[in-house]
C-alpha positions as CSV (number, residue, x, y, z in Angstrom):
1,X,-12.9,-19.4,-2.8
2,X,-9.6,-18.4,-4.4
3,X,-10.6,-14.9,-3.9
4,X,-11.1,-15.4,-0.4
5,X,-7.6,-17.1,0.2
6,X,-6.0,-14.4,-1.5
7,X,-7.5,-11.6,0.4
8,X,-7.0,-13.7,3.6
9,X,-3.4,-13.8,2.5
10,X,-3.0,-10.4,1.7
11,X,-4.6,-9.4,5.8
12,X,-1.9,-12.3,7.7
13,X,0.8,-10.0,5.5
14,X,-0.4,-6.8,6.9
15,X,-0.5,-7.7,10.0
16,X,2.9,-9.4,9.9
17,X,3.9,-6.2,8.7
18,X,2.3,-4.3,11.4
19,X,3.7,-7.0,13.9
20,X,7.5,-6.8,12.4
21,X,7.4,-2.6,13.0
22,X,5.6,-2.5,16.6
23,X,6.6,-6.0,18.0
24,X,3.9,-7.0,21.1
25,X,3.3,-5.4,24.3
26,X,1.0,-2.4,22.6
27,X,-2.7,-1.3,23.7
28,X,-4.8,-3.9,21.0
29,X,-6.2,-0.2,19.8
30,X,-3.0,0.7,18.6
31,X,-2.2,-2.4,16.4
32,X,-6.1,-1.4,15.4
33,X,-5.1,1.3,13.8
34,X,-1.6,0.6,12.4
35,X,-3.8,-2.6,10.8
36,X,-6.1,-0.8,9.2
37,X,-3.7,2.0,7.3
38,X,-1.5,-1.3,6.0
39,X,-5.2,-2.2,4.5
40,X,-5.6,1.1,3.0
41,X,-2.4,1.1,2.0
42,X,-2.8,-2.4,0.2
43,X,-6.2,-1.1,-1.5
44,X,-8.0,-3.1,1.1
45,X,-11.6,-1.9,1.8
46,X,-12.3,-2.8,5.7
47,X,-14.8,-0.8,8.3
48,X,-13.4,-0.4,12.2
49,X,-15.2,-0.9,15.3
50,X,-18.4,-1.8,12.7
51,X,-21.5,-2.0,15.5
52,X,-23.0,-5.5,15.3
53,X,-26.8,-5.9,16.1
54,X,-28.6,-8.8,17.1
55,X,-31.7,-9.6,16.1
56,X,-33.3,-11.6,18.7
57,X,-37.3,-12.2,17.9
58,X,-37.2,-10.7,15.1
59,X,-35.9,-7.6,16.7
60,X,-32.9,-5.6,15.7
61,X,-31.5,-5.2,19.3
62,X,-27.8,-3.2,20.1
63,X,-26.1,-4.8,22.4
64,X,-22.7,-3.0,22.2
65,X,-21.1,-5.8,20.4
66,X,-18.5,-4.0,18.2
67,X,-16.2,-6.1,15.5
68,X,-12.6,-4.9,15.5
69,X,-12.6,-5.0,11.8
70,X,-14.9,-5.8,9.3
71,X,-12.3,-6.4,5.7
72,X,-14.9,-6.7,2.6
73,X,-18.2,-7.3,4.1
74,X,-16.7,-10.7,4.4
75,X,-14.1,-11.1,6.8
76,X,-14.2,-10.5,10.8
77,X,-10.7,-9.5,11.9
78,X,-10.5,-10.0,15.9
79,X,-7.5,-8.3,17.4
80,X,-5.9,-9.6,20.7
81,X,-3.1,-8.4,23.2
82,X,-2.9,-11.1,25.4
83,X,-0.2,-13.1,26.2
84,X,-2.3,-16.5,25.2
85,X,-5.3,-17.1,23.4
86,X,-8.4,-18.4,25.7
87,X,-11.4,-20.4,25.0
88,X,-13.5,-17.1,25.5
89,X,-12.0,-15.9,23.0
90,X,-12.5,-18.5,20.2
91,X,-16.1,-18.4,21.5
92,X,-16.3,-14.6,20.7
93,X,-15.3,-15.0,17.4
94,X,-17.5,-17.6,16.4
95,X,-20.4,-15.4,18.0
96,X,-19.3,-13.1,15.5
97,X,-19.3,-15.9,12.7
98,X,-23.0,-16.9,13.7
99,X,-24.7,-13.7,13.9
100,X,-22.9,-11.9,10.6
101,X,-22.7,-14.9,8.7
102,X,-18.9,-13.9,7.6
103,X,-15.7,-15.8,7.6
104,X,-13.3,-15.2,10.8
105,X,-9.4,-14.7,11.8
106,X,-8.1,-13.8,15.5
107,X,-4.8,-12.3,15.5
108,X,-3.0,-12.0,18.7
109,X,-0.1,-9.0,19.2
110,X,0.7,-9.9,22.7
111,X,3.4,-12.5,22.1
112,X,6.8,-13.1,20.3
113,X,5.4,-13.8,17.2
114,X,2.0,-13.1,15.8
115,X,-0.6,-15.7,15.7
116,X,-3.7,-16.1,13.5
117,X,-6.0,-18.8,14.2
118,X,-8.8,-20.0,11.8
119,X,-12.0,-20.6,14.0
């Protein structure tokens, strides 16, 4: 479990960092990809837009979900620019959590200062 707080650590600093150089009002693809070259940079494996399948009957079904980022195999990273976060949102995630079994973190860009909520 320690590694897990540690590498959750080392993501909130990332994207502080990216937070603290763009600020908020950006496209959420844009602190997408400033996120994920602060992860590289810190030696962070993570996959973007990582397709996630459903499997419903026992039948691998595409649906078009897509996870922001994937950090480890382990961690779902959702990114939001919104002004606040919503119940729909906090449901997403923990769709995400159910079907890939993985721990979670929302961060929201579109605000003052960045947020992460544990869901």
């Amino acid at each position: 479990m320690e590694d897990i707080n540690q590498l959750t650590y080392q993501i909130i600093g990332c994207a502080y960092e990216v937070h603290h150089i763009l600020g908020a009002g950006l496209l959420e693809s844009t602190y997408e990809t400033c996120l994920c070259y602060e992860l590289e940079k810190a030696g962070i494996k993570y996959e973007k837009q990582k397709e996630l399948i459903i499997n419903y009957k026992g039948v691998r079904l595409d649906n078009g979900y897509r996870i922001d980022i994937l950090v480890e195999n382990n961690i779902v990273i959702e990114l939001k620019s919104v002004e606040a976060l919503l119940p729909v949102h906090t449901a997403q995630i923990n769709l995400y959590k159910t079907i890939k079994e993985k721990n979670r973190t929302i961060n929201q860009f579109q605000c003052n200062k960045l947020t992460k909520r544990n869901s």
